[in-house]
C-alpha positions as CSV (number, residue, x, y, z in Angstrom):
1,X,0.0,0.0,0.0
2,X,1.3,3.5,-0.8
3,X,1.1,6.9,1.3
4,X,0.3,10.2,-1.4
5,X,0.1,13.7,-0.5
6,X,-2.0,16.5,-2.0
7,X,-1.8,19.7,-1.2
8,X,-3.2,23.4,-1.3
9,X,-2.3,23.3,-5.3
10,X,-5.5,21.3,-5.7
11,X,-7.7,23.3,-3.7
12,X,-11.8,23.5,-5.7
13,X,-14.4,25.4,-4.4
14,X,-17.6,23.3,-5.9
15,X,-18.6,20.1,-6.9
16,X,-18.4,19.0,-10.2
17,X,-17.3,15.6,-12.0
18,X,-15.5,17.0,-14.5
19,X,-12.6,18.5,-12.6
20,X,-9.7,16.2,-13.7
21,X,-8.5,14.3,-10.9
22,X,-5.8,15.4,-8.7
23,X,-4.5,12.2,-8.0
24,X,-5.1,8.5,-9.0
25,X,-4.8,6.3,-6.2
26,X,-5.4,2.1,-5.4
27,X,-7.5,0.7,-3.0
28,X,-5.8,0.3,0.5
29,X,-3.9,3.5,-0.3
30,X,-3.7,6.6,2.4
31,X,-3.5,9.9,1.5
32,X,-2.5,12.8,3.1
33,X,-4.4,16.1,2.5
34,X,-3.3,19.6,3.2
35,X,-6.5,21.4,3.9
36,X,-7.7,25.3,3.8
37,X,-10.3,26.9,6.6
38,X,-13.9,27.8,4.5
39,X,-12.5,31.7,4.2
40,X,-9.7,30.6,2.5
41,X,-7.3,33.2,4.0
42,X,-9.9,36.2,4.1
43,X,-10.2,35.8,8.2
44,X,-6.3,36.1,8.2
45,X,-6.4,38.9,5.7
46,X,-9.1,40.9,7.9
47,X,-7.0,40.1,11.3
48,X,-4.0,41.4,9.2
49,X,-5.8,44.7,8.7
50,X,-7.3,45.6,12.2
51,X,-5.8,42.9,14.6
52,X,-7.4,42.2,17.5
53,X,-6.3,43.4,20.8
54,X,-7.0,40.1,22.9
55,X,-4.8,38.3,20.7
56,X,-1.5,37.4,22.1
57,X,1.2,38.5,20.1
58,X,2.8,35.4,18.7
59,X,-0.4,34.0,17.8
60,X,-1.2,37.5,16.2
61,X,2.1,37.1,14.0
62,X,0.8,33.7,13.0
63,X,-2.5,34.8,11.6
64,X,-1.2,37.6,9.6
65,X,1.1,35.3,7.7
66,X,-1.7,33.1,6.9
67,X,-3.1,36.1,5.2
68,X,-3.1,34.5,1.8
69,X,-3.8,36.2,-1.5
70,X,-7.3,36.4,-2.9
71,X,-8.1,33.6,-5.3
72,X,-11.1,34.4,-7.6
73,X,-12.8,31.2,-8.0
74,X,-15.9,30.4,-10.7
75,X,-17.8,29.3,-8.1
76,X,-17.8,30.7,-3.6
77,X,-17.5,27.9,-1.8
78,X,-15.8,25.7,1.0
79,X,-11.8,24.8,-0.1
80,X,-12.0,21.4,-0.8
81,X,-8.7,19.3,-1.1
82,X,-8.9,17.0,-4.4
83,X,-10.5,15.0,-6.7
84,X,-8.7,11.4,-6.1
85,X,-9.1,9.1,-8.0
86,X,-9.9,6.1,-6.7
87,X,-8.8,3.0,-9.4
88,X,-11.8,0.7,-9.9
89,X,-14.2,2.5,-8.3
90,X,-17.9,2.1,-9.9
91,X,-21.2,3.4,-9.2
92,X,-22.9,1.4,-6.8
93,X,-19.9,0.4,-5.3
94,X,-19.0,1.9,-1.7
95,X,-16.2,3.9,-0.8
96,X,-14.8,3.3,2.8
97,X,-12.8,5.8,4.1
98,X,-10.8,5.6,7.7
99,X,-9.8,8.5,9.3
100,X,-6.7,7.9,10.4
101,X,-5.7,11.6,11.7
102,X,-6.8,15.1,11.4
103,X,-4.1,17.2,12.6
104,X,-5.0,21.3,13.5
105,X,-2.8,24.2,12.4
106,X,-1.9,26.8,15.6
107,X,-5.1,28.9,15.0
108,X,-8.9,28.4,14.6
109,X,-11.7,30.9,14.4
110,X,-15.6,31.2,15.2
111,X,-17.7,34.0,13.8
112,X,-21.4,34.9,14.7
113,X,-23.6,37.9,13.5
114,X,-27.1,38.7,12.7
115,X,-27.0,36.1,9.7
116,X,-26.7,33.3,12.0
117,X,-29.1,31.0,12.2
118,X,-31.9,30.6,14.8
119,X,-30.0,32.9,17.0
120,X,-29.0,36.1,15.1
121,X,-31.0,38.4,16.5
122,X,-29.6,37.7,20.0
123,X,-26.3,38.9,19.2
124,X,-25.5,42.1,17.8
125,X,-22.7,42.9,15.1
126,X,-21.0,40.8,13.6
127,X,-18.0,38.7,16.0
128,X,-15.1,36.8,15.3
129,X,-13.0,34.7,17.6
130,X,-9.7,33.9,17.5
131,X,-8.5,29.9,19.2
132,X,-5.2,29.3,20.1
133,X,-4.9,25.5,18.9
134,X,-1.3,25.1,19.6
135,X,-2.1,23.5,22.6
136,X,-3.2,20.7,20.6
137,X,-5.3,19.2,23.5
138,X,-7.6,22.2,24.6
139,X,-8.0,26.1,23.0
140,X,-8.8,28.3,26.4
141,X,-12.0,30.4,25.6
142,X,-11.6,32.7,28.6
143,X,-10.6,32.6,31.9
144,X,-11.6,29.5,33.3
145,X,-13.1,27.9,29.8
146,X,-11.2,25.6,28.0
147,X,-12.7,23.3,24.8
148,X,-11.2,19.6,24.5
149,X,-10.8,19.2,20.8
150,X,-11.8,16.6,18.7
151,X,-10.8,17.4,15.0
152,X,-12.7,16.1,12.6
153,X,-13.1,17.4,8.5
154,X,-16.6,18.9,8.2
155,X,-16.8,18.2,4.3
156,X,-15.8,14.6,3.1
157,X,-17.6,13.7,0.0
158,X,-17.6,12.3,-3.5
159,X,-18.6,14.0,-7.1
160,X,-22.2,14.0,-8.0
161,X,-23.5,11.9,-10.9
162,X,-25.3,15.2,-12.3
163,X,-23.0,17.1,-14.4
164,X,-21.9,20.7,-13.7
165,X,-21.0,22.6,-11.1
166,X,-22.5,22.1,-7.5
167,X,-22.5,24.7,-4.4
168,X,-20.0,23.0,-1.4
169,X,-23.0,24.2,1.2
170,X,-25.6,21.5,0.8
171,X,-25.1,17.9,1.9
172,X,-26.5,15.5,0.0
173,X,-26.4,11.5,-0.8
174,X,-22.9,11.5,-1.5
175,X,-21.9,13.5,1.6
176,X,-20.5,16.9,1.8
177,X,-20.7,19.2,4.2
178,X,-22.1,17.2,6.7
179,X,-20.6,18.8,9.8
180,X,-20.8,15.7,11.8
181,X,-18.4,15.8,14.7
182,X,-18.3,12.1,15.5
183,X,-16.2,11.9,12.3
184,X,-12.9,11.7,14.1
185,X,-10.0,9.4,14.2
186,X,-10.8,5.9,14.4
187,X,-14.0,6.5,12.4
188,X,-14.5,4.6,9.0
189,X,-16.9,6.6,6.9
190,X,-18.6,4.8,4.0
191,X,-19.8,6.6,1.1
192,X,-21.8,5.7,-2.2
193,X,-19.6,5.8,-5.2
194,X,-21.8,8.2,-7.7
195,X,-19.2,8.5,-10.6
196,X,-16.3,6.3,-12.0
197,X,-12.9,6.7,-9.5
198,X,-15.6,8.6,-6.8
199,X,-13.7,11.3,-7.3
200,X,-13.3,12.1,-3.2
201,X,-12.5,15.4,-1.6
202,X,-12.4,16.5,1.8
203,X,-12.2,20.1,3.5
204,X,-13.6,22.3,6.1
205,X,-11.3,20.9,9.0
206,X,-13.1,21.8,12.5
207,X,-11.2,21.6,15.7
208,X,-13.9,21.1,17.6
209,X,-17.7,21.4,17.1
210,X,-20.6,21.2,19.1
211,X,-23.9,19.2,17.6
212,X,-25.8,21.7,15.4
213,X,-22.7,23.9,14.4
214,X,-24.9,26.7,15.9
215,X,-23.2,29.8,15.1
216,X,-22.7,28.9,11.3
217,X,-19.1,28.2,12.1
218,X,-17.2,25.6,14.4
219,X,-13.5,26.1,15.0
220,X,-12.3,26.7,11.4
221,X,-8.9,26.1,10.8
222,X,-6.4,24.4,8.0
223,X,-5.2,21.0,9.1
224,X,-3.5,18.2,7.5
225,X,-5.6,15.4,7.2
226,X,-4.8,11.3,6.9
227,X,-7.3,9.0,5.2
228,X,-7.1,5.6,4.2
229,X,-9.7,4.3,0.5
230,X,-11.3,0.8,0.6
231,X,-13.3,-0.1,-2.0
232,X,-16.4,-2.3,-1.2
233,X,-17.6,-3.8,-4.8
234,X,-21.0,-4.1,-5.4
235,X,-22.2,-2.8,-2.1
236,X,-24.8,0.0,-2.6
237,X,-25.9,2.3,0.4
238,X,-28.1,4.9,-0.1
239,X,-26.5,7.7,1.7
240,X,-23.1,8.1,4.5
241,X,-23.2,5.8,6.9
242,X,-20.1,5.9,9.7
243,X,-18.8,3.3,12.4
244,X,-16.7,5.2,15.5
245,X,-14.2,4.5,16.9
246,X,-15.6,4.7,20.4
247,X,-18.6,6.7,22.9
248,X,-19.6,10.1,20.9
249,X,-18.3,12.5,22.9
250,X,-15.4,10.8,25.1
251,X,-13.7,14.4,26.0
252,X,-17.6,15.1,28.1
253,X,-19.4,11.9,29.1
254,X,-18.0,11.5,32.5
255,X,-18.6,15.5,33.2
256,X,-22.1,17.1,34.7
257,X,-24.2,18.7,32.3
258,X,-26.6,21.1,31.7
259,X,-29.8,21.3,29.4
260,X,-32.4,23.7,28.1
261,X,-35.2,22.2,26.2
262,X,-37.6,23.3,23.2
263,X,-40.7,22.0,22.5
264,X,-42.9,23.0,18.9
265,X,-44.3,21.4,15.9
266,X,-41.7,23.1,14.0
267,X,-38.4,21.7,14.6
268,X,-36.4,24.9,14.0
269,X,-38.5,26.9,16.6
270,X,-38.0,23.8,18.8
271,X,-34.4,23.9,18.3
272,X,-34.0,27.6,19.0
273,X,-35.9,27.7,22.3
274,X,-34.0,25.3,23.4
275,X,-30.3,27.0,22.3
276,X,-31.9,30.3,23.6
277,X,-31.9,28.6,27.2
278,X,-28.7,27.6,27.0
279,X,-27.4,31.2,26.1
280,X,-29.8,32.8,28.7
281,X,-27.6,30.6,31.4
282,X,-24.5,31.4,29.9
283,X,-25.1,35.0,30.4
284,X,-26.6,34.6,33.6
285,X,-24.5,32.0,35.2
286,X,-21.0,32.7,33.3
287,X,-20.9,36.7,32.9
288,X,-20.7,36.4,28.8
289,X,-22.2,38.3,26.5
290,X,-24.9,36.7,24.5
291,X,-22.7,36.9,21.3
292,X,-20.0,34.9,23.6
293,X,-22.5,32.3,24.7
294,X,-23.3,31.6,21.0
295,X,-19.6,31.3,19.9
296,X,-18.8,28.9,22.6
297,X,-22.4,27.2,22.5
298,X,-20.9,26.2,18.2
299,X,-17.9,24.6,19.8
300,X,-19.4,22.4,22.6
301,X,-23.3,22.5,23.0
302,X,-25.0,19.2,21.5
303,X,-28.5,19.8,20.0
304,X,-30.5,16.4,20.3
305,X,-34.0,15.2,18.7
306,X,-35.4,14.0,22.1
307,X,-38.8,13.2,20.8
308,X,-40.9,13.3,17.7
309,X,-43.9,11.1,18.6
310,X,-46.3,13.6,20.6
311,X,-49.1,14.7,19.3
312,X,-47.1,16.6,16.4
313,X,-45.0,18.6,18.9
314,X,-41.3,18.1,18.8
315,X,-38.4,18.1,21.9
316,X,-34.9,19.3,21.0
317,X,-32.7,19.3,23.6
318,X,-29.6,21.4,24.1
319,X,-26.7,20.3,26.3
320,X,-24.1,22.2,27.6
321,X,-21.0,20.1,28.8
322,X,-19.4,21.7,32.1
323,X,-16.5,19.8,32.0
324,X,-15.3,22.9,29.9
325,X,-15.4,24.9,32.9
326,X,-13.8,22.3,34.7
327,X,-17.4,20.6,36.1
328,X,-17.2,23.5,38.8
329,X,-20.2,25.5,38.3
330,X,-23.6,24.5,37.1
């Protein structure tokens, strides 16, 4: 089996299977991708212009010279990393796809505004937050807050049979931008090949990421990223399935919690109500603004689907982990 690399040179910005594959690799091979943030380089450029005070100055110095040039691209979208080819791949085979490490650069970002869904109207002008990955265990939030990370690439997907170009936002049957943080290391994602050689790419690298991704943004950062291809032939699925490596949140599970809950026919309202009750204790229990609360509420807080079965009316639930305040205060 041989180890490839690919790097920013192959970068794409939407899907399309006619983009001429990057590289042409066997089954049992791993690759090794180099990976942009979504921005590619316009957070840098903007921190290069008007740096931010709060930032320490040798993380400041990193940012700006991640300040890379703009790169007009036919279509806006998420950097993706690819095509590979993958030899012998056929539609209606699957594509398996272990995830053998995804590896954070020094610095991450969050932004919220009055775009963001569900919750921009709670939170003012527009906010970016700078992470200090370097750590490469926890990024401190504030005094007192620290996130455990657990990297993870929030688009891996193949090209879709339908010809022409495709936005990167959607996910669809052959994955995408999923944003699902239990795609970590030790995790085997399996994917429907849609097109001869599947034509794979990944992107989007997340440090950490709460359930819901409710800001818009998780912990955006470049990463270098090591996957191993299988090739199942002749094994259809109909859409990603995954297998993980272990419990879903390992960093949390033995910390206290705390959870608001939401309860409407509409799942979005539902969801909302219940994210709005986590913010509400945030600011009332931790002191942060709520623009704060929502940045650090995309990074850790789980939304879950409690219940869809009574009388129309649906229960989200949103948990806050307190293990990233050290389990000290409810």
């Amino acid at each position: 089996m041989t180890t490839h690399r690919i790097g920013h040179e192959a970068i794409h910005t939407y899907w399309d299977n006619g983009l001429a594959p990057r590289l042409t690799i066997a089954p049992g091979d791993t690759v090794i991708f180099e990976t942009l943030e979504p921005s590619r380089g316009r957070v840098a450029r903007d921190f290069a212009a008007t740096p931010l005070p709060d930032v320490a100055p040798d993380l400041a110095a990193i940012i700006a010279a991640d300040a890379l040039p703009e790169v007009p691209t036919p279509m806006s979208g998420h950097a993706l990393t690819g095509p590979v080819f993958i030899a012998g791949a056929e539609p209606g085979d699957t594509l398996d796809v272990t995830i053998i490490e995804v590896k954070p650069a020094a610095w991450g970002w969050t932004a919220i505004g009055p775009q963001t869904p569900l919750i921009g109207d709670q939170v003012g002008e527009r906010q970016t937050h700078f992470w200090d990955l370097r750590d490469g265990d926890t990024a401190p939030f504030g005094p007192g807050i620290r996130i455990p990370l657990a990297p993870f690439c929030g688009v891996m997907g193949v090209a879709l049979a339908e010809p022409g170009m495709h936005p990167t936002p959607p996910p669809r049957h052959g994955g995408g931008n999923m944003d699902i943080r239990q795609l970590t290391a030790g995790t085997v994602l399996s994917l429907p090949v849609l097109v001869p050689g599947a034509l794979f790419s990944t992107g989007d690298a997340h440090a950490a990421q709460g359930d819901g991704e409710v800001s818009g943004t998780a912990i955006e950062c470049n990463a270098t990223v090591t996957l191993r291809f299988d090739l199942r032939k002749g094994r259809t699925i109909p859409t990603p399935q995954f297998r993980t490596a272990g419990p879903l949140r390992p960093r949390s599970d033995a910390g206290p919690w705390f959870a608001a809950t939401g309860h409407d026919t509409d799942p979005r309202a539902a969801a909302r109500a219940a994210l709005l009750g986590v913010l509400d204790h945030l600011v009332a229990e931790h002191g942060l603004t709520p623009a704060r609360a929502g940045i650090l509420a995309s990074a850790c807080v789980d939304l879950r689907i409690s219940q869809v079965v009574n009388a129309g009316t649906w229960t989200v639930t949103a948990l806050l982990p307190l293990s990233v305040f050290g389990g000290s205060k409810v």
